[in-house]
Each structure stands twice: as C-alpha cells, then as structure tokens.
N, C-alpha and C positions, 0 to 999 in steps of 0.2 A: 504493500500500500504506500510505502515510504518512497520508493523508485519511482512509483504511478504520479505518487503528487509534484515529486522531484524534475519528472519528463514535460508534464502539464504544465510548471510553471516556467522552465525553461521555453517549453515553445511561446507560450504566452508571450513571455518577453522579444523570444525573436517576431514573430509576428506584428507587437507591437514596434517595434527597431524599422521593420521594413515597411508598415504603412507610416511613420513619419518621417524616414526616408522617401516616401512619395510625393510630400506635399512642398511646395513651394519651387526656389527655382535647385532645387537636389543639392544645395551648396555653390552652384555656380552664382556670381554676380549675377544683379538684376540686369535685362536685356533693357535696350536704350535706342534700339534702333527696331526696324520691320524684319529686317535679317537676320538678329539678334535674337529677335520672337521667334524666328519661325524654327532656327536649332535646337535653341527651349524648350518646344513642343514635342519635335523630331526627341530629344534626348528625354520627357517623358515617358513617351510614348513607348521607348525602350525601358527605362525601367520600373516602367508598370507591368508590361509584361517579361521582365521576368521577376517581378513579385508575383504572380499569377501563375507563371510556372512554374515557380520554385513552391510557392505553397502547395500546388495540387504533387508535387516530386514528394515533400517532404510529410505530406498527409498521407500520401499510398505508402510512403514505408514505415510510416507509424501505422498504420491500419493493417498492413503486413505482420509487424512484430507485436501486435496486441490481439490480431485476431488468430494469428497461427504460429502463435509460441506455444513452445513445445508442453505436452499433458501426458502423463503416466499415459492415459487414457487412450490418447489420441493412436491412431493406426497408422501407418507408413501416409503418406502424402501423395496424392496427385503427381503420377510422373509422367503425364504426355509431355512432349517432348515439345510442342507449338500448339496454340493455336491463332489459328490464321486469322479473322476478325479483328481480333485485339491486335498481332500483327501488321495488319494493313492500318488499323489508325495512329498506331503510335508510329508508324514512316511516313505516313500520309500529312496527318498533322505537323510536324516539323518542317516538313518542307512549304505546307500552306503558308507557316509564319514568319519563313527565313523569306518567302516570295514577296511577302508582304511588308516586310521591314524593310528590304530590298529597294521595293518599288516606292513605298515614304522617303526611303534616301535620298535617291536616284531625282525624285520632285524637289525635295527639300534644297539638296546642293547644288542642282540647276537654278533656281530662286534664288538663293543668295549669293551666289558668283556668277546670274548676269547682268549686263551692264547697258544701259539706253545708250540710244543712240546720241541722244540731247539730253545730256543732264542738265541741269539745271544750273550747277555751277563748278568747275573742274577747280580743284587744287593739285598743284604740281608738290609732293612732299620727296625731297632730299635727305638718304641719312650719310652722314659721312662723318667720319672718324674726330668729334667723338658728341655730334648734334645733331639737330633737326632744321630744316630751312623749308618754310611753307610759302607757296607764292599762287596767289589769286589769278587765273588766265584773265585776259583783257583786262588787266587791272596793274598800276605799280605796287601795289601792295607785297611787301616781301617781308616774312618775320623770320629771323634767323636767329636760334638760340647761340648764348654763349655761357663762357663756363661759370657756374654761378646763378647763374637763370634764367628757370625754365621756359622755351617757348609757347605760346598759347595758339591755338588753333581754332580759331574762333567759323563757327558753322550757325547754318539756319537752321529751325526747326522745322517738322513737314515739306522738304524739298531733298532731289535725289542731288546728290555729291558724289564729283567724281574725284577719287583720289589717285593720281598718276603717283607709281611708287618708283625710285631710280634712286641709283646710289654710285660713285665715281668711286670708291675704292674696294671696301670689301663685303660679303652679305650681312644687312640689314634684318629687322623682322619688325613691321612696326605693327603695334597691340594695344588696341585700349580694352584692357578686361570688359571693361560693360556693353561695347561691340561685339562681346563671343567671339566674331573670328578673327584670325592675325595674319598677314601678307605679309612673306621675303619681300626683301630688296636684293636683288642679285646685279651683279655689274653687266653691261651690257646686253638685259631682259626688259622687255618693259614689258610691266606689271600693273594693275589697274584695279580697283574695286569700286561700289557704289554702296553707300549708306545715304539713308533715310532714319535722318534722328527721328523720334516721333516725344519728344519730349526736351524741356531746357533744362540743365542743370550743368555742372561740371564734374569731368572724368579727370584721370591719371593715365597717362599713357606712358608706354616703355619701348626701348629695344630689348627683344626677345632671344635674341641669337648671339651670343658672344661672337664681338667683334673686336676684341682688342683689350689694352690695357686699361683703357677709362671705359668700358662699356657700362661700369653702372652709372657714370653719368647722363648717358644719356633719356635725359625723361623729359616729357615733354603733359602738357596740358589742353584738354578739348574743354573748350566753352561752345555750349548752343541755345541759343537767343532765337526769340521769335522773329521771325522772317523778319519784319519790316525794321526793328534795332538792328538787325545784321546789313541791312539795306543801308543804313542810317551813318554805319559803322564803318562799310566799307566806301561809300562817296567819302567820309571825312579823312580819308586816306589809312584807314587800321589802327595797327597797336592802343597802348590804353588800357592792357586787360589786367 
C-alpha cells in the first residue's frame, strides 16, 4: 500500500510539472513580433503533444504493472506473439503525427523567413569587429555604436522591416531574444529578414556567434514606437534615444 501511494504521488507531481510546463511562453521570452508568435505556437504545439504522448506512454505502463503484476494465482501469461490491430495503430499513429508536425513546420518556417517584396522600411544592419552600424535606406540616418555605448535601433510599430544583414570581417549573429529568431552575418552573403513589431517597448539585443576578442561587447538596443513618432523621428534626422 506504501509503494501504491508512493507511485500515485510521484506521478501526480510529474503530471503536474508537465501541464505547467505547458502554459505560457515554455520559458522562452515573450514574442514581440508576428514571426515571433507564430514559433511560439509552432513550439507549443510540440510540446503539448508530447505531454499527451508521454502521458498516454506513461499511463499504459502503469496500467501494465498494476494490472499484470505478478499473483501466486495468476497462470502463465498471454504468449501470442503479435497482434496485428494494435500493430497497425501504434505505426500508423506515429507517423500521422511526425506528418503533421512536419507539415506545421514546413508552414511555420516559410512565414517567418519570407520577405515582401516592398517593405515598408529596409534597414541596412552592419556587425563588424566589435559593433553595430544601422543605416535607414533613403534616409542619412546612420547610428553606429561605439565602445561604451550601446547603439539603438529605433523601428515602427505595425509595419514590415526589412533588415539587410552584412558584415566586412568575420560571422556575425545578430539576436534580439524577444524576436525568437537570430540571423548570421556571414562575409560576402547577403542575408535579409522581415519583422513586424506588433507592439512598442524596448529589447536587448546581442551578437550570438563568437567573433573575436570583444565579442561581448557587442550589444546593441531595439526601440519601437508607434509608427507616426518613428515618422517624426526619423524626418528630424535620428539618434536621441
């Protein structure tokens, strides 16, 4: 009876571990963009099911060693060798779900690594040994960080951004956690992403990729303001943040 309450309570607890493992953003930073959301969901979506399959794994081999542990009583055991029914669903089912996660991906990473034709507003971002240099196309606008302080990267809210990524010396990674995804800079690649803030606040952003001897310097800062201050912002020629 002691083992019984002993097993009971440890499941309890794992069960409870892994539905509050399901709720919110699983430990990742809050998403800050449309791209951002839709990884979020994608990265749910997985491990919700496998909280679902790992309960129904971990239920059948508790219902196995509770219902067919061994009894003075009991007589030799069921020894067919297959059967076929059970057989086809538990191959059958696997592969329905690896199809189907599959095909979530395959949508998911198409949506957030593609890029308009007409964004709304291209920034050209530079990482090189050992900053950042953001420069507004059709605009003089140019923020180059230096050592000691961080540059700001000031974006709109609700409009598609185009970030051209390039680097003259060696690979880059630039990363704002609350973006979800991160883009190399590779030397003579060019490299592109589109974000859609859907919200204003301010991030931290980093080089991801060891680049050298000051690589932790390089960090940099996203400011996003609602469209028309960012309008406002950049006729007055930038910086100021």
């Amino acid at each position: 009876m002691r083992n019984r309450r002993r097993t009971a309570f440890a499941l309890l607890v794992g069960a409870s571990t892994l539905l509050l493992a399901g709720c919110g953003n699983l430990g990742m930073p809050s998403p800050v963009t449309s791209q951002g959301t839709e990884s979020r969901d994608l990265w749910r979506i997985f491990v919700w099911t496998a909280i679902v399959i790992g309960a129904i794994v971990y239920g059948l081999i508790v219902f196995v060693v509770v219902r067919y542990r061994r009894r003075r009583s009991a007589g030799e055991p069921d020894q067919r060798q297959y059967v076929v029914p059970v057989e086809i669903i538990y191959t059958a089912v696997p592969l329905v779900i690896v199809g189907v996660l599959l095909g979530l991906s395959i949508r998911t990473e198409n949506n957030v690594t593609a890029t308009r034709k007409d964004p709304d507003i291209t920034v050209h971002v530079v990482g090189f040994q050992w900053q950042w240099q953001f420069s507004y196309d059709g605009t003089p606008v140019t923020i180059t960080g230096v050592p000691g302080k961080e540059p700001v990267l000031m974006l709109p809210v609700g409009r598609t951004v185009r970030l051209d990524l390039s680097t003259p010396d060696v690979i880059h990674s630039f990363w704002v956690p609350h973006f979800i995804e991160k883009r190399d800079l590779i030397p003579r690649v060019d490299n592109a992403i589109d974000v859609n803030i859907i919200e204003a606040g301010e991030w931290a952003g980093v080089c991801s990729e060891f680049c050298g001897l000051d690589h932790t310097a390089m960090r940099f800062r996203v400011k996003a303001v609602p469209a028309a201050e960012f309008d406002s912002w950049l006729a007055d020629g930038g910086p100021e943040s």
